[in-house]
N, C-alpha and C positions, 0 to 999 in steps of 0.2 A: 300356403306354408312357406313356400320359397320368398314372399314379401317378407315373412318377418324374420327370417336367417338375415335376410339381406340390410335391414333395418337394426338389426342386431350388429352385423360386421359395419355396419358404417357407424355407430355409435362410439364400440369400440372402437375404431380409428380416431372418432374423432375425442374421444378419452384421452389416448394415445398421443394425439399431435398437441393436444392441452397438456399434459403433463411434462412431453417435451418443451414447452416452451416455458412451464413455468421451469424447471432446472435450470435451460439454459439463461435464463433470468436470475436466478439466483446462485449460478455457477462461480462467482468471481470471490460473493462472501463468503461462501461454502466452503470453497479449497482455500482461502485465506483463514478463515476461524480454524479447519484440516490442520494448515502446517503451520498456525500457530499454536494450538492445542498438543499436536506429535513433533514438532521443529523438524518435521520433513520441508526437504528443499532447500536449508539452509535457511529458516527462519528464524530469528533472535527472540532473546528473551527482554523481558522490560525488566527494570532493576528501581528500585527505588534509593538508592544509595550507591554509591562507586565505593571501591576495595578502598582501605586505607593506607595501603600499600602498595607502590607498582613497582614491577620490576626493572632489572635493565636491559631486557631483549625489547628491543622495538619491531613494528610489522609499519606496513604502509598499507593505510585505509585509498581506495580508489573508490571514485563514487559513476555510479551510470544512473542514466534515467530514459525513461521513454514515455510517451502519452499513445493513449490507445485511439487510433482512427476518429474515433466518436468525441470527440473532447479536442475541440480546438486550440488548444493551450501551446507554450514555451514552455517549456520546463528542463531548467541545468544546474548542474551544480555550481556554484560562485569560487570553488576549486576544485580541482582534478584530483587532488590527492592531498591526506595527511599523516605524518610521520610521527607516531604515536609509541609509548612504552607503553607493555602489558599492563594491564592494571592500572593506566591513567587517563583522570577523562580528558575525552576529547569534544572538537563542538565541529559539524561543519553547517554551511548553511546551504538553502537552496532556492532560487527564485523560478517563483513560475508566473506567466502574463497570461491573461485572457484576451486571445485573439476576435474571438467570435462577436456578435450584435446583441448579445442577452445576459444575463445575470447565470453562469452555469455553477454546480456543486460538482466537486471531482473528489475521486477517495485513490488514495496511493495502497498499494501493495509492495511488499519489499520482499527479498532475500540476501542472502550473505554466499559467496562462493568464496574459497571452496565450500560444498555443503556440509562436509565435519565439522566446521569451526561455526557455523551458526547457533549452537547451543552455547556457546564460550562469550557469545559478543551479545553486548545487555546495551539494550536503550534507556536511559534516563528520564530522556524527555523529547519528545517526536510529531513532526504535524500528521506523520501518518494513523497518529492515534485516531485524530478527527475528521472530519468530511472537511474540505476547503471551500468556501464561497467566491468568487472571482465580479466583481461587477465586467461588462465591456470596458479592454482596456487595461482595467486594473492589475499592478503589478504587487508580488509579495516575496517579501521574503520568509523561506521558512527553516529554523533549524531543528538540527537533532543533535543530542549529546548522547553520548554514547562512552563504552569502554570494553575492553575484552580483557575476560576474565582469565586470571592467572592459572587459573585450575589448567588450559590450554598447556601449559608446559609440563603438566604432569600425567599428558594423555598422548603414549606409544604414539596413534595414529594421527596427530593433529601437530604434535612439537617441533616438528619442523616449519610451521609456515610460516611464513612474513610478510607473505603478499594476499590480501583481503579486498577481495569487489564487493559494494554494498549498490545493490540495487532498486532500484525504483521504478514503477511504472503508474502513473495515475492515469484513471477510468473515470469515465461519466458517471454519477451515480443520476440515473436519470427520474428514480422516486423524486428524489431530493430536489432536482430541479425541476421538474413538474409541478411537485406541492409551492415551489415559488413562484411558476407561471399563475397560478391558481387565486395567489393571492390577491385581496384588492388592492389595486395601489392608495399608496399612502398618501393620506391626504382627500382622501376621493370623498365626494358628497353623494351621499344617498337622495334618492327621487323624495320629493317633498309631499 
């Protein structure tokens, strides 16, 4: 009897250690789809049109970036900051290089601090919508247009800012580059 408690408890553990690992595998999409779904964290919205309108309080856009250990990449902004009215779009860009010996896929995550003014600040158009591809080497540029919404000046707790960090961190996505290790190179001849 005491064999099969004990085949029991090791099962579940290892249930256990499986399903932890599948989370922490899937942890990065997760709280990303999270705060873009609820705009916790200071997550933006996508806009498919800019205001017709801008006003004449301007903020200053700051841009950061970071790469996560696993993703041998550069990644900066091609400016530090831009000097924008509410409600006018704006464009910055961003270059990232592939450091590494192989063809990787990287996926960015973003936020907006402070995090009240993330719901106000709309992407147009963003590489972070997509997964990025990098050959060895290979350098890109990538932008995003963007604007912060007027509505910002008619909300008690937000009307005062004018200084806005948009942030970036891109990740390995390493499905994505796996399924390219996978494939056959191009060009390749089959056995006869």
């Amino acid at each position: 009897m005491a064999g099969r408690g004990t085949r029991r408890t090791a099962f579940a553990l290892v249930a256990v250690i499986l399903a932890m690992t599948g989370l922490t595998a899937a942890s990065v999409p997760l709280y990303r789809l999270f705060c873009q779904v609820t705009g916790y964290g200071g997550t933006t919205d996508v806009a498919e049109a800019v205001p017709e309108q801008a006003s004449d309080v301007f903020v200053e856009v700051s841009f950061n970036t970071d790469v996560d250990r696993k993703l041998p990449w550069r990644f900066r902004p091609l400016q530090k900051s831009v000097r924008v009215r509410i409600g006018e779009p704006a464009l910055a860009v961003f270059e990232a290089v592939n450091l590494g010996d192989r063809t990787l896929v990287g996926q960015a995550v973003y936020n907006v601090t402070p995090f009240k003014v993330g719901s106000y600040f709309y992407k147009v158009q963003c590489f972070c919508f997509d997964e990025q591809k990098l050959a060895p080497g290979e350098r890109a540029e990538m932008p995003v247009s963007f604007y912060i919404d007027p509505e910002m000046l008619e909300d008690p707790t937000a009307e005062e800012v004018r200084q806005i960090t948009l942030s970036y961190t891109f990740f390995l996505n390493e499905e994505a580059t796996a399924a390219l290790a996978a494939e056959p190179a191009a060009g390749a001849v089959g056995d006869s």
